[in-house]
ZAMARGU-4260 file (C-alpha; in steps of 0.2 Angstrom, whole numbers, plus 5000, padded with zeros to 4 digits):
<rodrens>
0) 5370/5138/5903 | 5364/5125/5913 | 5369/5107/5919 | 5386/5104/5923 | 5395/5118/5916
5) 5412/5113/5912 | 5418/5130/5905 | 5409/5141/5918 | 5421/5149/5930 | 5409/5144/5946
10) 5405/5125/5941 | 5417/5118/5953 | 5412/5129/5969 | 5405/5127/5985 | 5390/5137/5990
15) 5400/5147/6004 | 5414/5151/5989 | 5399/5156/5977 | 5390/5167/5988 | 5408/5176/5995
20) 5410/5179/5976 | 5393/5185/5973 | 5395/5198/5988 | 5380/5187/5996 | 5371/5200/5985
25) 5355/5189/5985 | 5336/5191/5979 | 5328/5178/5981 | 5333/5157/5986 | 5324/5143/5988
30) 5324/5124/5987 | 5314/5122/5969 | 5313/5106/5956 | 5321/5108/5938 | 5316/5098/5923
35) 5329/5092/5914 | 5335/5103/5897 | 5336/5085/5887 | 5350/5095/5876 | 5353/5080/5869
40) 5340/5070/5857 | 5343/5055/5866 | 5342/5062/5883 | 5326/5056/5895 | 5315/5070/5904
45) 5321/5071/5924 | 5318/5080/5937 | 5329/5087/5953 | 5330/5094/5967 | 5341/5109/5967
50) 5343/5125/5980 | 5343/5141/5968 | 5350/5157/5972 | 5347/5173/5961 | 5357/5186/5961
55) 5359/5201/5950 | 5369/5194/5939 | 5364/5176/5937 | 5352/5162/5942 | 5361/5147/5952
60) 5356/5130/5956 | 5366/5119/5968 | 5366/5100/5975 | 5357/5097/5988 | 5366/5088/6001
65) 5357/5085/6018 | 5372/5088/6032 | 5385/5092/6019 | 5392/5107/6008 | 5379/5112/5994
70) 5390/5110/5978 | 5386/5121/5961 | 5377/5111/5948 | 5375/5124/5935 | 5370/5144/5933
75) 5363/5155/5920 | 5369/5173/5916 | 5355/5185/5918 | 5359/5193/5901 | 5357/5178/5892
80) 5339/5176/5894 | 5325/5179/5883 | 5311/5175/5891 | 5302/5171/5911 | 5283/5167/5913
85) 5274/5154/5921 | 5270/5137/5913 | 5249/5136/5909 | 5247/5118/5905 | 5233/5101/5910
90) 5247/5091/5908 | 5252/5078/5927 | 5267/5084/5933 | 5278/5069/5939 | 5285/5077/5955
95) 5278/5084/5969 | 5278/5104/5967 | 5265/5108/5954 | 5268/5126/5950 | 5281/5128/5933
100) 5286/5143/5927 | 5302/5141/5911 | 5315/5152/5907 | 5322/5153/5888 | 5339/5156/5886
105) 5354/5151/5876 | 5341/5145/5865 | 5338/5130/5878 | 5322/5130/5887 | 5323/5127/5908
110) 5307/5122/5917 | 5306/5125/5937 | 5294/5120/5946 | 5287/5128/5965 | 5280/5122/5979
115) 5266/5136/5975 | 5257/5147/5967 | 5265/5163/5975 | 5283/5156/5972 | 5280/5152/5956
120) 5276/5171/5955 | 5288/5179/5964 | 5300/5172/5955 | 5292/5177/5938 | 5292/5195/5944
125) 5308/5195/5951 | 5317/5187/5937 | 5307/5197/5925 | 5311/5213/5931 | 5330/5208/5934
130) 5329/5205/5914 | 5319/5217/5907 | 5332/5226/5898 | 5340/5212/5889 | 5340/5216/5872
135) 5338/5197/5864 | 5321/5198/5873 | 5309/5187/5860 | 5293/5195/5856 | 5279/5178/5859
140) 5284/5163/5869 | 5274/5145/5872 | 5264/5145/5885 | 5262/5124/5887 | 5277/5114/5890
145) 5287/5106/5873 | 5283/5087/5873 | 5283/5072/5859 | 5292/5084/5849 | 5281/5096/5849
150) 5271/5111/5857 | 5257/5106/5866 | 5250/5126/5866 | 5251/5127/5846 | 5257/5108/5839
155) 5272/5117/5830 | 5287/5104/5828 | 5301/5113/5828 | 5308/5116/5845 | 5317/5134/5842
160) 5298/5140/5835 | 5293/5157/5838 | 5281/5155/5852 | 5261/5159/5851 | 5255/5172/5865
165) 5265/5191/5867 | 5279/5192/5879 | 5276/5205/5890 | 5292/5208/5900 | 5285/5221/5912
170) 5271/5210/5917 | 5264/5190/5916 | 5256/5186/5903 | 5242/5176/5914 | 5230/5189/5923
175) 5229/5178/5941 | 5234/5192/5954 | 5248/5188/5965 | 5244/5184/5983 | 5252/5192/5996
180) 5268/5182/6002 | 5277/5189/6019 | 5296/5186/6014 | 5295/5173/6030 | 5285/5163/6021
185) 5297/5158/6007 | 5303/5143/6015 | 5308/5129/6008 | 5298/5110/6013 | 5314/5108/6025
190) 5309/5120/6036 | 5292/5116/6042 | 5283/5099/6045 | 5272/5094/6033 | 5259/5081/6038
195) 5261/5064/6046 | 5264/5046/6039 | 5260/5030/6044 | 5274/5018/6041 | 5263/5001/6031
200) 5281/4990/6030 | 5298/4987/6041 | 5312/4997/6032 | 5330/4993/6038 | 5341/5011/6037
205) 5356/5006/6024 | 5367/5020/6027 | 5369/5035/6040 | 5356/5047/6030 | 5343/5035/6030
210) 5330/5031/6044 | 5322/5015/6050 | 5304/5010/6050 | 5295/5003/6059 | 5278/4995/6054
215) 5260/5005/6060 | 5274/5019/6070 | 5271/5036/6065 | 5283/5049/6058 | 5282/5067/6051
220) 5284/5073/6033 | 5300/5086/6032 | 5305/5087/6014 | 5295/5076/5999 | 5299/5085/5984
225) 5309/5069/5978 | 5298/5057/5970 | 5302/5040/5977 | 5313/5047/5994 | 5303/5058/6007
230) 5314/5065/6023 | 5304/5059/6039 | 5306/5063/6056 | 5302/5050/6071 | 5295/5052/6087
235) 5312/5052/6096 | 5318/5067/6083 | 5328/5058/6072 | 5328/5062/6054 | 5331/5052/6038
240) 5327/5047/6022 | 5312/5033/6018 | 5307/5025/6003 | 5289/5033/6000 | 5282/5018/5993
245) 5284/5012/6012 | 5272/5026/6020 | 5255/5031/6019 | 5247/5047/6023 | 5238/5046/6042
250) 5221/5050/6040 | 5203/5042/6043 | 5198/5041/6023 | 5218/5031/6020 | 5211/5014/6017
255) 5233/5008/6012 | 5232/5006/6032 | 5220/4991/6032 | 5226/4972/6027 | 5208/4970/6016
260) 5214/4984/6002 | 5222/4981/5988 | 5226/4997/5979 | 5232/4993/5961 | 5223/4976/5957
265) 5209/4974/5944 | 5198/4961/5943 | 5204/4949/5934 | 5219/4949/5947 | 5206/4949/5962
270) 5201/4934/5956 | 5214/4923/5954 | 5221/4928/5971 | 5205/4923/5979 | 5205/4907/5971
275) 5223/4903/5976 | 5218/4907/5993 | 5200/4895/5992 | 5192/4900/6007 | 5177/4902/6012
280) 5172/4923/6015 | 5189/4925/6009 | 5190/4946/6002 | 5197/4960/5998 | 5194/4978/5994
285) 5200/4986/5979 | 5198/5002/5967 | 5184/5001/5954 | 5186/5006/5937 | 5179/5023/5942
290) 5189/5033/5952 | 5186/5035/5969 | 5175/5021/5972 | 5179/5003/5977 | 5172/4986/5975
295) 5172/4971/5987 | 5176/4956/5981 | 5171/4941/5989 | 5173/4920/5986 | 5161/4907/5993
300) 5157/4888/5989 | 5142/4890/5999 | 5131/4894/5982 | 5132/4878/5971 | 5129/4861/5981
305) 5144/4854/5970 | 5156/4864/5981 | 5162/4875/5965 | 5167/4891/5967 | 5160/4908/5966
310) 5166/4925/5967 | 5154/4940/5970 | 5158/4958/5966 | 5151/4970/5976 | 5151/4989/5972
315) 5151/5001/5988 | 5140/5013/5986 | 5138/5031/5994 | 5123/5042/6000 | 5118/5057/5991
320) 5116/5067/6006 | 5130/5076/6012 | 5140/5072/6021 | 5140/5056/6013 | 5140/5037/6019
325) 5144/5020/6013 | 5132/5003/6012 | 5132/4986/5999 | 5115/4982/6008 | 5102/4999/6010
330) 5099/4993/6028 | 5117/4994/6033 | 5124/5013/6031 | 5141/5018/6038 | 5150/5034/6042
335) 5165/5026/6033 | 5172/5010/6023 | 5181/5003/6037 | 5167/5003/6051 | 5155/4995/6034
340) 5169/4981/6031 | 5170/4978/6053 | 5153/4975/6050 | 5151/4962/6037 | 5166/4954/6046
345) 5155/4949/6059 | 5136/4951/6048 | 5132/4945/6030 | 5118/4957/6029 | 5114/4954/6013
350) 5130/4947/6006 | 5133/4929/6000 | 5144/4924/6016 | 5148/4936/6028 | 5170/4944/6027
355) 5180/4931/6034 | 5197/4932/6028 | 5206/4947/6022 | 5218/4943/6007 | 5232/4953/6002
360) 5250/4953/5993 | 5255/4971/5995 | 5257/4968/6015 | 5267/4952/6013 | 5279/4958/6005
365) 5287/4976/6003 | 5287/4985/5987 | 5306/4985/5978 | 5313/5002/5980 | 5321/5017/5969
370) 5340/5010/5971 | 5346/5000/5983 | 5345/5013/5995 | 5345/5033/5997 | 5357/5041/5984
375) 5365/5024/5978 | 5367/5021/5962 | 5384/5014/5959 | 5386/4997/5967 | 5404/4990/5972
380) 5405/4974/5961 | 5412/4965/5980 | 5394/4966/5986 | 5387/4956/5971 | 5385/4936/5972
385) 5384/4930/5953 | 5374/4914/5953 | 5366/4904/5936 | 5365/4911/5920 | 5347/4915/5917
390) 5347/4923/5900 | 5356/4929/5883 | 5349/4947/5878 | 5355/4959/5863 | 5367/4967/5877
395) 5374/4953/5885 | 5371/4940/5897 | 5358/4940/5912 | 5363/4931/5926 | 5354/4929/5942
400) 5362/4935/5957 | 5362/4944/5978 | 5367/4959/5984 | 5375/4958/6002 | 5365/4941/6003
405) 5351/4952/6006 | 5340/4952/5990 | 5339/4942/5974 | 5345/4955/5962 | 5345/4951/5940
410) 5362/4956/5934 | 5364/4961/5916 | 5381/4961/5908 | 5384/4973/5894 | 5393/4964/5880
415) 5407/4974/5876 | 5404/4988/5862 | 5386/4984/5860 | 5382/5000/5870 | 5388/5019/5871
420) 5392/5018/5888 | 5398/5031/5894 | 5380/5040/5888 | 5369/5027/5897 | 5382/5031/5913
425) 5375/5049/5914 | 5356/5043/5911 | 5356/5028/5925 | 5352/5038/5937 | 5335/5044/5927
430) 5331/5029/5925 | 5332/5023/5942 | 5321/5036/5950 | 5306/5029/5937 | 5299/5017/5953
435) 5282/5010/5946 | 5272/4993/5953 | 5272/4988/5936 | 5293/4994/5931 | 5305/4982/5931
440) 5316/4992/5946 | 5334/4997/5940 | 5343/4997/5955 | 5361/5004/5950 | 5375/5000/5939
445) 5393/4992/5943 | 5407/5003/5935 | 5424/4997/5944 | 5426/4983/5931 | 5424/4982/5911
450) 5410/4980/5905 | 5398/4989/5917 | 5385/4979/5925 | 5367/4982/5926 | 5356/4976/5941
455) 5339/4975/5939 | 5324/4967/5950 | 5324/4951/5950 | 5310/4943/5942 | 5306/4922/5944
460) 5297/4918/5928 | 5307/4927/5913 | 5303/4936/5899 | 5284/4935/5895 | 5285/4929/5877
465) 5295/4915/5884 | 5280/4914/5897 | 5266/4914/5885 | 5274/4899/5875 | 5278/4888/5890
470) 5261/4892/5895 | 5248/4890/5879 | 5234/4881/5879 | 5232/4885/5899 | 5228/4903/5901
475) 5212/4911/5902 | 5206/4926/5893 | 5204/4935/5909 | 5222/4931/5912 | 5228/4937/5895
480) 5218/4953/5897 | 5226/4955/5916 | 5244/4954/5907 | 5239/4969/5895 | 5234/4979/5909
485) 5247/4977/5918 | 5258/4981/5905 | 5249/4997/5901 | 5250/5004/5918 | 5267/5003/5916
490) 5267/5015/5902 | 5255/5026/5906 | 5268/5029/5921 | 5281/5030/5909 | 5269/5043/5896
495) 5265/5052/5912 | 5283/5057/5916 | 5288/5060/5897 | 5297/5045/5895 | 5299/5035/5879
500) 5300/5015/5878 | 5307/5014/5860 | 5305/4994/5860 | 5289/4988/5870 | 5288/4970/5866
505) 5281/4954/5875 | 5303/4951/5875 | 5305/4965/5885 | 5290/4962/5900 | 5294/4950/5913
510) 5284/4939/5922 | 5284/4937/5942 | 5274/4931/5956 | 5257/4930/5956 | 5257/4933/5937
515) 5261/4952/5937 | 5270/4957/5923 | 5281/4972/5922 | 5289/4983/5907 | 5306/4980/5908
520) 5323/4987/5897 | 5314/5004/5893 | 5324/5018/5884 | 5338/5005/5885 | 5338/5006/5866
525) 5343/5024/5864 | 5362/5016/5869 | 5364/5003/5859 | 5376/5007/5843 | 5372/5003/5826
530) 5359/4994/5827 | 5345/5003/5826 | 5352/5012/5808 | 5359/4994/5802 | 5355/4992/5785
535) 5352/4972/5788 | 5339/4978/5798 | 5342/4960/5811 | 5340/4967/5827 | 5330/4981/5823
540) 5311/4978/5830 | 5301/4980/5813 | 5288/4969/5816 | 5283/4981/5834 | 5287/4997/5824
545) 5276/5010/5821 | 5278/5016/5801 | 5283/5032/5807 | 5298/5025/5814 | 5305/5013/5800
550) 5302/5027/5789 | 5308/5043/5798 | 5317/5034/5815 | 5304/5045/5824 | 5300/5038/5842
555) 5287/5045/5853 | 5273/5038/5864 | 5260/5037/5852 | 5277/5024/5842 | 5276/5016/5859
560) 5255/5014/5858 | 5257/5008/5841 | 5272/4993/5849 | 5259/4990/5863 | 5247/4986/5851
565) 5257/4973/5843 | 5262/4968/5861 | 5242/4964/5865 | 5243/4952/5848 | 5256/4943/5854
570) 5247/4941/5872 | 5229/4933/5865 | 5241/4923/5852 | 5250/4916/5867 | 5267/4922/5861
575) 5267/4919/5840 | 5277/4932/5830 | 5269/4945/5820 | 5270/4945/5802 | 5279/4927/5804
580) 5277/4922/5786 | 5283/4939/5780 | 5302/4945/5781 | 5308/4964/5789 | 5308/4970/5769
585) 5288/4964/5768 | 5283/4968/5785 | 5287/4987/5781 | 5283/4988/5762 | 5266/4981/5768
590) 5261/4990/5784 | 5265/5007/5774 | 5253/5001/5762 | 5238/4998/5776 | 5243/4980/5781
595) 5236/4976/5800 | 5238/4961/5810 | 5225/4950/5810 | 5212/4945/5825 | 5217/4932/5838
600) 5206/4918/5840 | 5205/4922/5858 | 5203/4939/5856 | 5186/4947/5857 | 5180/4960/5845
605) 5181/4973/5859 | 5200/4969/5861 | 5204/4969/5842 | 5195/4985/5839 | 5208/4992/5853
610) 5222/4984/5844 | 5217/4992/5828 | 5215/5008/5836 | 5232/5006/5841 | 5238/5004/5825
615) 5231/5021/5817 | 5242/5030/5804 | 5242/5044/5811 | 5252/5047/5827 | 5238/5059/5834
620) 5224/5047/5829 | 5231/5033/5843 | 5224/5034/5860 | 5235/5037/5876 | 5239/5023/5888
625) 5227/5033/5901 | 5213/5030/5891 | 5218/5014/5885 | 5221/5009/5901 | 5204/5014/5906
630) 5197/5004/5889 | 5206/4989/5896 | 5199/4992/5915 | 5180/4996/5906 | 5183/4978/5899
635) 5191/4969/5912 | 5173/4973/5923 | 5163/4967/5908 | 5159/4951/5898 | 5171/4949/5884
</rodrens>
């Protein structure tokens, strides 16, 4: 089996001991990504880094651990298996090798992922014609991943289903031929150079396997297969891990490298910022709804004689002819944006004040990373400065806090027997490689005392339903819709790498500077006992549920659509309850039977009708947060 296999002879060996045992009788090895099994139904969908080994016998995975001994993490008996193909699915993969292939065993399905296409194949074939005689082979397999409960190739439900396309054990089942692949080139990504980075922000190494940055300096790609931690090399040759959040690839068409973009700001955002600024020719550069294409936005007072405001949105737009160029006036055509933004620096041509100052966040201040630093997750309790208290939550109490007087940190105190801790233990490490603009960061957990501790970001403003209510009366529509956004690329992160919220509420989002709200607390439910089969029904979140889960405790992210739609009636309400007049008992008896929210005065019908659609019986019926993310993007550009 794999994981951590505490009755397997070879769990607790080295990869020299393995290999002596194995009579260095290898076929193949190679540094691949495994998807977590998710044996458990609470467990969250992960993915690591492992060095596998195959040998005759069995398939082997092991910890890899830059300058140390690799360490066994699990194995699987070649007899055991019942199935190998590759994975055929339009489904994002959230890490960086792209090329699945699953292996059915034990009845638990494990999902590898290659760097590329040919490993992905070689390893098919090799471990198919290791297997071929095993006689618990199954006849049909699924050839799309299991996801939301169910199969995405046939929507079956059951998990142990017999699959939808023949097996073919001699063979894959997928006709692509296999390219020819000279046994040097089945490297891993540690042994050659991958492209170069530029480093966008100062990064200040933490311990010995870490590297400093420094702003604008250059440094090569070695190894990026983990998501929010690359291994760079510097011009002098020293290697270590950075925060990828911190570089940005080195080429012409990278716009991150220039002060004037803002990548992940919409409009309404662009807006307020150049308002706060109130400069003349103050602008920035940011994505347009469509991807690909960018918009200028630009503020003047030099339109109204009353000296009022006025911001102009300008789309860049591209040549047909090949290869293609940029202008915003038809006289002025550039090879690229940045000689077409040097120019309006200096030349209104044909905008309503020529680029004067470049406004940005991003630069200002660095992003927070995944964990306070490379591989740590456990913080020493010594290195933690308690401060005020700051909140009361169903765990415990919030306090706000520094680590090593370096960075104000939220620390969250688990109220004793109010969580399975030792379940949340094994899973905080998932939970801190999900690193998203719009994520509350979980930065690691304190286990030397009782209870655990939990330190999060810090974030100035507090929970956003407390925010919305402090704040009624005073906040615009576009400033409403710009918190819904936010929030719903947060999920769509979080429905992107398979990972389920189970109690998105305006509670759980908090609020920080320059109004960016972020989700906060997601999957934390899942180790809280009791209360979400408590008969009183007090803390369980009724009133953001979707019928499906009052009725069957079945979560999913169409539950999770369903929750942000009650989530965007609590934004344009400016924080009221839902169903306030009704109690828990009402509020389920009537939504089974068709009851909906009713429209916020605020709200436009172009942002009820998304409610609503959120709020669709059927689970399948609801939209995705991509495209409601797009709906609210398609909006947010429009009159509403």
């Amino acid at each position: 089996m794999c994981g951590i296999l505490r009755a397997d002879p070879f769990s607790s060996w080295n990869f020299d001991h393995y290999m002596l045992e194995m009579n260095n009788c290898v076929l193949l090895e190679e540094v691949l990504i495994k998807k977590s099994q998710q044996k458990r139904r609470t467990s969250p969908s992960n993915f690591k880094v492992r060095f596998f080994v195959l040998t005759k016998s069995r398939l082997a995975y092991f910890e890899r651990r830059p300058g140390k001994k690799r360490i066994l993490k699990g194995s699987v008996e070649l007899s055991k298996i019942k199935c190998v193909e590759l994975v055929k699915s339009d489904v994002p993969v959230p890490c960086h090798y792209k090329y699945p292939f699953q292996i059915f065993h034990d009845n638990y399905m494990l999902y590898i992922f290659a760097p590329n296409l040919a490993s992905c194949q070689k390893w098919v074939m090799v471990l198919k014609e290791e297997t071929r005689n095993n006689t618990t082979l199954v006849s049909k397999f699924h050839p799309d991943f299991w996801i939301d409960g169910r199969w995405r190739c046939c929507s079956q439900l059951e998990k142990m289903a017999t699959g939808c396309m023949e097996y073919i054990p001699a063979k894959t089942a997928f006709s692509k031929p296999l390219p020819p692949t000279p046994e040097n080139n089945m490297k891993s990504s540690l042994d050659t150079k991958e492209s170069s980075v530029i480093a966008i922000y100062d990064y200040i190494a933490q311990n010995s396997q870490e590297l400093t940055l420094r702003c604008n300096e250059e440094y090569y790609v070695i190894d990026n297969s983990e998501v929010h931690w690359w291994l760079v090399e510097d011009k002098n040759g020293h290697e270590g891990y950075v925060p990828s959040s911190y570089i940005v690839e080195k080429s012409p068409d990278n716009l991150q490298i220039y002060n004037w973009y803002n990548k992940n700001i919409n409009r309404t955002k662009a807006e307020t910022m150049l308002r706060e600024e109130n400069k003349e020719g103050a602008f920035m550069v940011r994505d347009s709804r469509q991807p690909g294409t960018y918009t200028v936005s630009v503020f003047t007072k030099a339109l109204n004689n009353d000296n009022s405001s006025v911001i102009k949105h300008y789309h860049i737009k591209e040549t047909s002819d090949k290869p293609k160029r940029y202008y915003l006036a038809e006289k002025y055509v550039f090879d690229c944006i940045p000689e077409l933004i040097n120019y309006h620096q200096y030349n209104a041509g044909g905008l309503v004040t020529r680029l004067r100052y470049a406004v940005s966040t991003w630069r200002a201040k660095a992003p927070v990373t995944a964990g306070l630093s490379y591989g740590k997750w456990i913080i020493n309790p010594q290195e933690l400065t308690f401060e005020q208290e700051i909140g009361v939550g169903e765990f415990g109490v919030v306090h706000l806090g520094n680590w090593l007087d370096r960075m104000k940190v939220a620390i969250k105190t688990i109220r004793t027997g109010t969580m399975s801790e030792e379940d949340f233990i094994e899973e905080a490490q998932v939970m801190m490689k999900l690193s998203h603009p719009k994520l509350v960061q979980l930065h690691g957990v304190c286990l030397q005392n009782s209870p655990i501790c939990l330190v999060f970001e810090f974030m100035e403003f507090g929970c956003l339903s407390d925010y919305l209510k402090k704040q009624r009366g005073t906040l615009s529509k576009e400033e409403l819709l710009g918190m819904c956004q936010d929030v719903c690329e947060g999920m769509a992160y979080l429905e992107e790498a398979s990972f389920i919220h189970r109690d998105l509420a305006a509670r759980n989002c908090l609020v920080g500077e320059f109004q960016v709200v972020k989700v906060s607390d997601f999957g934390m439910s899942r180790y809280v006992l009791d209360v979400y089969n408590s008969s009183i029904g007090s803390k369980f979140p009724i009133r953001w549920s979707a019928p499906e889960v009052f009725s069957y405790n079945r979560y999913s992210t169409k539950s999770d659509v369903w929750s942000f739609g009650v989530l965007m009636w609590e934004v344009f309400t400016e924080g009221k309850i839902p169903y306030e007049n009704r109690t828990n008992a009402e509020v389920v008896e009537e939504v089974s039977a068709g009851l909906r929210l009713y429209k916020p005065r605020i709200a436009s019908n172009t942002i009820y009708k998304l409610m609503q659609h959120c709020w669709n019986e059927t689970e399948n019926d609801r939209p995705p947060f991509s495209q409601l993310l797009d709906n609210l993007n398609e909006i947010s550009d429009s009159d509403h």
